[in-house]
N, C-alpha and C positions, 0 to 999 in steps of 0.2 A: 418876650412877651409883647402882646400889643392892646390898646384900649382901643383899637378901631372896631367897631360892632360888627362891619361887614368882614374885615379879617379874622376876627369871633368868631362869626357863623362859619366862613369858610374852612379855620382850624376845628370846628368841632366835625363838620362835615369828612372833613380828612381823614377825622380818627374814628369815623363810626366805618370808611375806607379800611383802613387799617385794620378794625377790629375784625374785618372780613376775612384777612388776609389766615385768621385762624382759622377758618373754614374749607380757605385753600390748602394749608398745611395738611388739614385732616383727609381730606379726601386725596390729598396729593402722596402723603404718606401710606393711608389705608390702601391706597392704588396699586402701590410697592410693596408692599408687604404681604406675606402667604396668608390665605383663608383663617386660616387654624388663629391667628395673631389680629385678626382687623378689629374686634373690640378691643383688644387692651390699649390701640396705638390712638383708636380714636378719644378713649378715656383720657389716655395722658395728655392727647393735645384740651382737652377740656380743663383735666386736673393744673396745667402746667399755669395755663390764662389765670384762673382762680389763685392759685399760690403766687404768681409774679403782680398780677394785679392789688392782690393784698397786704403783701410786703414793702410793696414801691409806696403805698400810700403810707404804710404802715411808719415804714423808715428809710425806704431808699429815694423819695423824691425830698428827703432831707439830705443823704448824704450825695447824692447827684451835684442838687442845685442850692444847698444852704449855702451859707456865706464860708471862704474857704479856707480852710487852717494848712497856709503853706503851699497852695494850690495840690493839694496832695486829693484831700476828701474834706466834705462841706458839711455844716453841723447847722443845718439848719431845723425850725420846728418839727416835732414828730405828730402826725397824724392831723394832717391837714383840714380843716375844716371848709364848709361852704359859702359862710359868711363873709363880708369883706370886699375882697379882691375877683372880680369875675374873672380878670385877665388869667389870673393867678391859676384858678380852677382848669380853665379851659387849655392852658399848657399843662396843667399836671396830667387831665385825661388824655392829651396826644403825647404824651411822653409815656403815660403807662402802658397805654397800646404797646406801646417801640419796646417798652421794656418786655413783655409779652410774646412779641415775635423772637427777639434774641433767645429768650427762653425754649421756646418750641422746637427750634432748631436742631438742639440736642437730642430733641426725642425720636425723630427719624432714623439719625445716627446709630443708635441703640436698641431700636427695634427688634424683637424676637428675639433676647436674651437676656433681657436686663429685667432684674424686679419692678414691680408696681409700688412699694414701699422704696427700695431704691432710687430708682426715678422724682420721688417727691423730694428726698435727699439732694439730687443733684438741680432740680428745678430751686429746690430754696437758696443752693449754694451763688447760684448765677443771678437769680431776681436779687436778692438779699443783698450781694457782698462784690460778688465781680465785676456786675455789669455797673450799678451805679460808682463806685470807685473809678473803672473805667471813665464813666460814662462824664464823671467829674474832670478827669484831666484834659478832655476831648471839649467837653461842650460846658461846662458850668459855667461859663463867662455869659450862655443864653440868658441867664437870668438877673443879670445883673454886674457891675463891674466887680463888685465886691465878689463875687460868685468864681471868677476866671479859675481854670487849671492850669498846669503847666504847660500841659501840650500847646493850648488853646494861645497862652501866652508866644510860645513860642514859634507859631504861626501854622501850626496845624492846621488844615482844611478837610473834614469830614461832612459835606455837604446833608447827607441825609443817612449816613450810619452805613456806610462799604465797612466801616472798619469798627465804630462803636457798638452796630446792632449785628451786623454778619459776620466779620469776624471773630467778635468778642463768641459770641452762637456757635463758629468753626472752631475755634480754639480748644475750650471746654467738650465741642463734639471730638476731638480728635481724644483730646483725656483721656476721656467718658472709655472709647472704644479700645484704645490700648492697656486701660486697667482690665476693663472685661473679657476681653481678646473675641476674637469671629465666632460666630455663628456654627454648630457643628455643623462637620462637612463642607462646609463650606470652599472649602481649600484642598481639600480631598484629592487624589490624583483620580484623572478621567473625570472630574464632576465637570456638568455646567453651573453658570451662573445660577442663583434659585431665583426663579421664573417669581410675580407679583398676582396680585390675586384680579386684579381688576386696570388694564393699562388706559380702560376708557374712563375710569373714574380719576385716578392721576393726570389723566390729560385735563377732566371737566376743576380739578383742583388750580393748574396751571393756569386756566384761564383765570380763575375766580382770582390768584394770585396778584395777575397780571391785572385785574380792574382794582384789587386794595392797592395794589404800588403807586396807583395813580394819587391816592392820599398819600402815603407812606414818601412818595416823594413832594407831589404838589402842595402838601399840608406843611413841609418843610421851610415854605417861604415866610412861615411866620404872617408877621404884617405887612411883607411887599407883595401883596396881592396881585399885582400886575405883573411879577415876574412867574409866576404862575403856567402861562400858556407853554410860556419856551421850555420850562423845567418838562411838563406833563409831555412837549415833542419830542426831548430831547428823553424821555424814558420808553414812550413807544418805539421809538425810530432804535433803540439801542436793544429792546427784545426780539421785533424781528428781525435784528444784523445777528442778534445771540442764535437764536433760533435756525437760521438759516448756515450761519457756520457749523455749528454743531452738529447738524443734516448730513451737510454735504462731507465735510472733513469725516465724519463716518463713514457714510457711503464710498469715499475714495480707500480710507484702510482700511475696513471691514467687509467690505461689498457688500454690505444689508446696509437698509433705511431703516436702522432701532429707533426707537418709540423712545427707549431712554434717553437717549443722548440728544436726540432732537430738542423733549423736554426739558429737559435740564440746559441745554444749550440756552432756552430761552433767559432760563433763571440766571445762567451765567451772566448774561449779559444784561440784564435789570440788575445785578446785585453790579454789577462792576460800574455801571454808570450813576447808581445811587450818590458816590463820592464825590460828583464833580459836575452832574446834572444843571448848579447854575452857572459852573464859566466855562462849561462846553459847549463850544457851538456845534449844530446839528451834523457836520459829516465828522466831526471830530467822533461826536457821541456816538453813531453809528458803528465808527472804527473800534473805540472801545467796546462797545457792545458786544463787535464781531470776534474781538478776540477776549474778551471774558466769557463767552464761547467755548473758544478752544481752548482757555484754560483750566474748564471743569473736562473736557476730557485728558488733559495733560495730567491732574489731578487724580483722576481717576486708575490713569495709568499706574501712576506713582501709588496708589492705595494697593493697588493688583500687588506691584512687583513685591513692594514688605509685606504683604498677606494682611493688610490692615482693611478688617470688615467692615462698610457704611453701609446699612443696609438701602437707602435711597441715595447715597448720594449727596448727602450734606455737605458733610467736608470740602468735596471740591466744588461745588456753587457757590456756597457761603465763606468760606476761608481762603480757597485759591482765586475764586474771581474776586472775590472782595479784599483779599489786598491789592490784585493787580491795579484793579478801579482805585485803589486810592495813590498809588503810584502814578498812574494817569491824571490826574489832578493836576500833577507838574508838568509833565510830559505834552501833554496834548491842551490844557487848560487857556485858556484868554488871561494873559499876566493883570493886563488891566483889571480885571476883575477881583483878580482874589484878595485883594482886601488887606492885604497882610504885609505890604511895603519889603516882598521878598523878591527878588531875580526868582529864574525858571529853574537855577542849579541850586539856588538856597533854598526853595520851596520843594523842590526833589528830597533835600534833605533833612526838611523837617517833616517829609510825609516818611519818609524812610524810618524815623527816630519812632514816629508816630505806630508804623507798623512791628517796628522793634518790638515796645513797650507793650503796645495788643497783644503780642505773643508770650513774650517774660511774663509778663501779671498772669494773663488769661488761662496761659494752658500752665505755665511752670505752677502758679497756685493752684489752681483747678486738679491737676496730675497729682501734687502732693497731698492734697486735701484726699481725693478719692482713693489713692493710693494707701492711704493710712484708715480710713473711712473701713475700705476692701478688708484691710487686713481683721479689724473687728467683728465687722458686721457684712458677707459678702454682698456686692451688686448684682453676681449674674443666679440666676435661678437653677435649679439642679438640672442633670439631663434627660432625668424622664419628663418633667416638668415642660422643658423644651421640644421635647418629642410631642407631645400632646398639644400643644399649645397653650399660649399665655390667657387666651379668650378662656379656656378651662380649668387652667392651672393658678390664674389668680383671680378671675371673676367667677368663677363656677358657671359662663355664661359659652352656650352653645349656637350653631347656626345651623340650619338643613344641613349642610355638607356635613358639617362636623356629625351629628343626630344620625346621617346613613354611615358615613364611616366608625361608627362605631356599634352600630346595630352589626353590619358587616361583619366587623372585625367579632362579635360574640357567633354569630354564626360560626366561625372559622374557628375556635377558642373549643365552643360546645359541638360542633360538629354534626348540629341540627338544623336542620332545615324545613321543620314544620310549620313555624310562625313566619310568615313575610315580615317585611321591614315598612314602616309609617310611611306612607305616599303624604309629603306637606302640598296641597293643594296651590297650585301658580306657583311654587316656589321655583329658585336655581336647579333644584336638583329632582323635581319631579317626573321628570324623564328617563331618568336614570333608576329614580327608588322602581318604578315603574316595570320597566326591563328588566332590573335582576331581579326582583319578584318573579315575570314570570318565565327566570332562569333557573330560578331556586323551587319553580313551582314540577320545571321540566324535569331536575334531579332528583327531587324528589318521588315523581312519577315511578323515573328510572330507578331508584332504591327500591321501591316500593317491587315492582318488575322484578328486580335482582332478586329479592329477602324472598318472593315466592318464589324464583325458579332456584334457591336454594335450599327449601324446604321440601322442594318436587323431588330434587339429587337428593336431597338426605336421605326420603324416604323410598326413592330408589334406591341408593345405597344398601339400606338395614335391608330392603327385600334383596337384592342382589347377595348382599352377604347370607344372608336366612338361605337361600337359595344353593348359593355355593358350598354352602356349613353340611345343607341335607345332603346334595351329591357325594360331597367327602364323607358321607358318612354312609351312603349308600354304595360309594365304590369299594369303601375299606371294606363294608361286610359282605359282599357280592364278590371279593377279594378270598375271601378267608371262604366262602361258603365254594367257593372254586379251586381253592387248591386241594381240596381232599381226594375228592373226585380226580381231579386232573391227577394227581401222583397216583395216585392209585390205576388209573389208564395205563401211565408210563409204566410202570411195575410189571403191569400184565401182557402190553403189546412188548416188553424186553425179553418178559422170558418165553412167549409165545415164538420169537423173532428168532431167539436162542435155541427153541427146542431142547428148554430143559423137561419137558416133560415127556421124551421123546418124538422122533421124526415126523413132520405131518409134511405134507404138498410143498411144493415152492412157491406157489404163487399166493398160500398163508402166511407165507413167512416176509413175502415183498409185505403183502398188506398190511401186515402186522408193525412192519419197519414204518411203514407209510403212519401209519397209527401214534407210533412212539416219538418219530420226527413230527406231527402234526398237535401232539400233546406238548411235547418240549416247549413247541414254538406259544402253542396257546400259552403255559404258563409260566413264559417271558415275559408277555403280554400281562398278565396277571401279577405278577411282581411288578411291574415298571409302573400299574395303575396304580394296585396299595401301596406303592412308596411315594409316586405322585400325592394320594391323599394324604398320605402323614402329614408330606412338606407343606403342603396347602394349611391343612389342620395345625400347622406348629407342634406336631408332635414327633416330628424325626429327633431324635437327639445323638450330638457326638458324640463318640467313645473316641477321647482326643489322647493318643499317647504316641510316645516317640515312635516313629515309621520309619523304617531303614526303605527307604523310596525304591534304592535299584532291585530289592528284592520284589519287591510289588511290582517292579517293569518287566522283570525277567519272569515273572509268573502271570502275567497278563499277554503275554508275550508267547509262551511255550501253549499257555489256551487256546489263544485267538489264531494261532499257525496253522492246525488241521480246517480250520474255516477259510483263511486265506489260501490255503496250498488248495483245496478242494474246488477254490475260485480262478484259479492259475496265478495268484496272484505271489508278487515277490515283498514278503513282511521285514518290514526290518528294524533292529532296534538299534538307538545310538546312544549310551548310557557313559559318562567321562568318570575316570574314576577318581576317587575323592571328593565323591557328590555325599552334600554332609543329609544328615538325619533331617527330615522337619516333623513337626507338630500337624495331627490329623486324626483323624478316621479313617483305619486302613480300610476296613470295608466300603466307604463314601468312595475313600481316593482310587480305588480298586474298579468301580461302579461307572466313578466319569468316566476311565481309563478305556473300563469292555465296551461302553456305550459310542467312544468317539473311533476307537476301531473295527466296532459291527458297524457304524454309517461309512465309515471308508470304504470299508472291503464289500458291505451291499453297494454302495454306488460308485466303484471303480471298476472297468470292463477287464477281461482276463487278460492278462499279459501288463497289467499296471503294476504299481508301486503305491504301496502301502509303508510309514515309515514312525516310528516311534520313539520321542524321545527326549532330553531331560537336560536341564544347564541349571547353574549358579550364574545369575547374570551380575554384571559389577558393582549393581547397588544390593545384593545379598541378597536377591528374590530367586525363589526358587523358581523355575518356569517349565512346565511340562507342555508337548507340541506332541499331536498327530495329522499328519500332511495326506493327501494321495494326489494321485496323477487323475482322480477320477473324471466324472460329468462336468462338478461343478454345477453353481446356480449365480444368479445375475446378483448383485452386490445389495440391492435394493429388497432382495427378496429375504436378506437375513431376519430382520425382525419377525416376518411373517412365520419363517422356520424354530424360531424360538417361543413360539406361541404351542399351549397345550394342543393336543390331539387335530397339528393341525399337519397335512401333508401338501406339499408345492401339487401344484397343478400342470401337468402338461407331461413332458417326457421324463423329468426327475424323476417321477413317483410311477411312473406306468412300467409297470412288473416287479417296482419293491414292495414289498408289503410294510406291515409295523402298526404301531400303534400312535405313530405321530408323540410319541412323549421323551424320545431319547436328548434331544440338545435340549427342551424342558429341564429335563431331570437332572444336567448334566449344570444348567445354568443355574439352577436351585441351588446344586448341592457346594459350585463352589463359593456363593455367595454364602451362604452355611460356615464358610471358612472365611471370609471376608474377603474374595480373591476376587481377580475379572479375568475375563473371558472375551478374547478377537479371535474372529471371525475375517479371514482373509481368503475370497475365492472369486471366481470367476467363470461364466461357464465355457465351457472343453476345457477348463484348464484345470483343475484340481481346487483339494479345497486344504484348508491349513489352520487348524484351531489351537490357538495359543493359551495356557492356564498357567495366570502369576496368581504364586500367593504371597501374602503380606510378607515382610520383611521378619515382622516380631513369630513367623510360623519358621523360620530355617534356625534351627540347633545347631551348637557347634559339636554334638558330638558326632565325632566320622562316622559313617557308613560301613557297614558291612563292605572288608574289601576284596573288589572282585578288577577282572579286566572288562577293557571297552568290548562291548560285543556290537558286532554288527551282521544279521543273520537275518 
């Protein structure tokens, strides 16, 4: 304390410094932190001031700086008044700034998983209990002799809080973080680091940082007002050595200039030269600086390796530069100075003891306390909770981003896209509402597009079906209205042909054959279309019963032979015996059979092969094959060939006749069985239709037994 007026005003000036510094914090933390989280971090650094500033008047600038029971903690008056003592007053307000930043410290740390109720927990636990106890053993002697701590007794040197305000802030952040454990995903294999919402706004906090140190340290002189200049050099000259190692020592291991580590370099080295600011001389200060620097990246490191989450970066700023700084106090310090009537290896030693005891008190209480706290009452928030963000999950408080990503996210939910999403005028994200609007405006367009040219198909459909419903029903009765007539042709050109009625000309009898052959043919034609229509119509139906197969090949067979022999051609059947029974429609199976050996032996030239014939293949599928040597068609042209009433064009079809419905009819009926049908040909080279049927269609009862015939 001092009664000098001008060292007054310059201590109160310091701490109006100071109080800045909570401004740096918020914006330096908001900077770090994802969108979805920058109100809550900014609340707490508000909520945290408020809680430590009213508790330090409350009781802790009693047990700080009262008079000291044991040098342990101080029991001096509670609740300071304004009358009196001005000296009194004007140290208690730059001590509660101090006590306030130590506070804040934490709340970086814990960022984007820790409660808003929790958090006030752990700010009371530090303003309250840790820091002034601390803050008693370290410095209570400021106030008086009767006031001394132990440390302080024992020649501790904390020039401006490396270790009372920053580490005691590390300590308690390090707790905090391992009670609650990392951030989801965070640790994730293949993640990166999670990116900050704003690195220009953390940067503008650093600076603001960097103007409160200049109280936070220069306000430290108390009443030697004249030592003042050199502390205030010896803190700039020591952030941009921080600054500039933390750069460069990046850019050598990393090959990127991160924004992070630059930052925090600066802080490394402001917090590490706090401790020693008045018996360092200036290149000393600088060297401290430079390497309280690199020990927020070495710190950092070490947070990576145990998977231990800071979400800016506390911990190694504030607890690894800020012991180092206070170990440099010996090391690097002007002995003359320090005031404490110790050598350079005794005052190593009692900053060493000094750092000991920051750590035992600060984090061993601090761990237990919240560790036991956890187990009641949890600190971290749930994980949908975390997923959303804290800005929504504990303030019910939104920002443009947040407002389109979730307008988004119901688009995507509901699956509508008729309402656009709120364009917030000047804001961050109006560019974007902007865009997908009119991207939601274009798919919509295109739904819209889609829904009538599905309505256009439909109702072409139902006409396309109306359509094809009528034909099948004009084929079936133009069907029936044609075979009467026609049989009745055949009836008459047989016996005209026969001369059962006795002898007429011979050249009536050609024409009459001519007649009977040209009726046959017509009502082939007339069968293959009314059964076409059934299958169309869904009204074929199986007559499915056991089928002894080889007899149906051997009578498909003995048929189709005066048509092949009359072609020159050589029919052959290859039928293994102990071909078991299957499940069918003798008539269907009978029907493929004559259809796939009338297109052989019409489109094979005389002196070919024609071949018919039958397996048990090894997974129990029955499989029927008829092969020829014939024309053949190009491999591309099959689908075409399997289309109703439809005939190849070119040399296939110039002098076959037909009605284009046979591999139709043939593909109907074995899907009717649930079977399939390959198609293997080529042209001049033959053609080779293969018929599996289902597995659950082959009986084990045997077959009619006969021998292999091949004829």
């Amino acid at each position: 304390m001092t009664s000098d007026p001008i060292a007054q005003v310059w201590i109160l000036v310091a701490a109006g410094l100071v109080f800045m510094m909570q401004l740096g914090f918020c914006l330096l933390e908001v900077g770090f932190v994802r969108a979805k989280n920058s109100i809550n971090v900014a609340i707490k650094n508000v909520m945290d001031f408020c809680i430590a500033g009213f508790l330090f008047w409350l009781f802790g600038y009693a047990l700080m700086f009262g008079p000291s029971l044991g040098g342990l903690i101080g029991l001096g008056p509670l609740m300071p008044e304004h009358t009196g003592r001005p000296d009194m007053l004007v140290f208690l307000l730059f001590q509660m700034m101090f006590c306030g930043t130590a506070t804040t410290i934490v709340s970086g740390a814990v960022a984007e998983r820790m409660g808003y109720s929790s958090y006030i927990v752990v700010s009371a636990l530090l303003s309250a209990l840790i820091y002034p106890v601390f803050g008693h053993w370290a410095w209570g002697g400021m106030a008086g002799p009767g006031s001394q701590g132990w440390l302080s007794a024992l020649g501790f040197i904390d020039f401006a809080g490396s270790t009372v305000v920053h580490s005691v802030g590390g300590w308690l952040a390090l707790a905090a973080v391992l009670v609650i454990g990392p951030r989801s995903g965070r640790f994730d294999p293949g993640t990166r680091a999670m990116g900050g919402n704003s690195l220009t706004m953390a940067a503008a906090g650093v600076l603001v940082l960097w103007f409160g140190w200049l109280g936070f340290n220069g306000g430290s002189v108390l009443g030697e007002v004249t030592k003042a200049p050199g502390v205030l050099l010896n803190t700039m000259v020591a952030g941009c050595a921080g600054g500039l190692a933390g750069h460069f020592i990046a850019l050598a291991t990393l090959r990127r200039a991160t924004v992070e580590h630059f930052l925090n370099g600066i802080l490394g080295g402001l917090v590490a030269v706090t401790a020693g600011a008045l018996v360092l001389g200036t290149g000393a200060a600088a060297l401290v600086g430079a390497t309280g620097g690199v020990m927020v990246l070495f710190g950092q490191k070490v947070l990576d390796h145990f998977r231990i989450d800071d979400a800016v970066g506390a911990v190694p700023v504030h607890l690894f530069a800020g012991v180092w700084g206070t170990l440099c106090v010996a090391l690097f310090g002007d002995v003359a100075l320090f005031g404490t009537g110790l050598d350079r290896w005794q005052q190593l030693q009692a900053q060493a003891i000094g750092v000991l005891a920051c750590g035992g008190f600060a984090f061993g209480s601090g761990y237990a306390l919240l560790y036991l706290f956890n187990r009641i009452f949890p600190l971290r928030i749930d994980a949908e909770s975390e997923r959303l963000g804290l800005n929504i999950a504990e303030h019910g408080a939104t920002s443009p981003m947040m407002d389109l990503a979730a307008e988004m996210e119901r688009h995507r939910l509901e699956g509508k896209f008729d309402r656009p999403v709120h364009v917030e005028p000047q804001s961050d994200v109006e560019l974007i509402a902007a865009q997908y609007n009119r991207v939601i405006d274009r798919v919509t367009s295109e739904i819209q597009r889609h829904e009538q040219l599905l309505d256009e198909l439909g109702r072409a459909k139902v006409e396309a079906e109306n359509s094809n419903l009528a034909k099948s029903q004009f084929l079936a009765t133009m069907s029936h209205e044609l075979r009467t007539p026609l049989n009745a042709v055949i009836g008459f050109s047989h016996l005209i042909a026969d001369q059962a009625y006795g002898p007429i000309d011979g050249r009536y009898v050609e024409h009459a054959r001519d007649i009977n052959d040209g009726g046959k043919h017509l009502l082939a034609l007339v069968n293959d279309v009314l059964d076409f229509s059934r299958l169309e119509a869904g009204k074929f139906q199986l007559n499915e019963q056991p089928l002894d197969l080889r007899r149906v090949l051997y009578g498909v067979h003995r048929l189709m032979l005066p048509l092949a022999e009359s072609s020159s051609l050589d029919l052959r059947l290859d039928v293994p015996e102990g071909l078991p029974s299957m499940l069918a429609d003798e008539r269907a199976v009978r029907q493929i059979l004559i259809n796939l050996v009338g297109n052989a032996v019409k489109f094979t030239p005389a002196g070919g092969r024609v071949r018919i014939g039958a397996m048990l293949e090894p997974d129990r599928r029955l499989c029927l094959n008829v092969s020829d040597t014939g024309i053949g068609m190009d491999p591309q042209s099959v689908p075409k060939a399997l289309e109703p009433f439809t005939q190849l064009e070119g040399g296939l079809a110039k002098g076959h006749g037909g009605s284009g419905l046979g591999l139709s009819l043939v593909n109907a009926l074995v899907r009717l069985h649930e079977g399939t049908m390959v198609i293997q040909t080529a042209r001049g080279q033959g053609t080779s239709v293969a018929i599996r049927f289902p597995i659950a269609r082959t009986l084990d009862l045997p077959a009619a037994e006969g021998r292999r015939v091949a004829g």
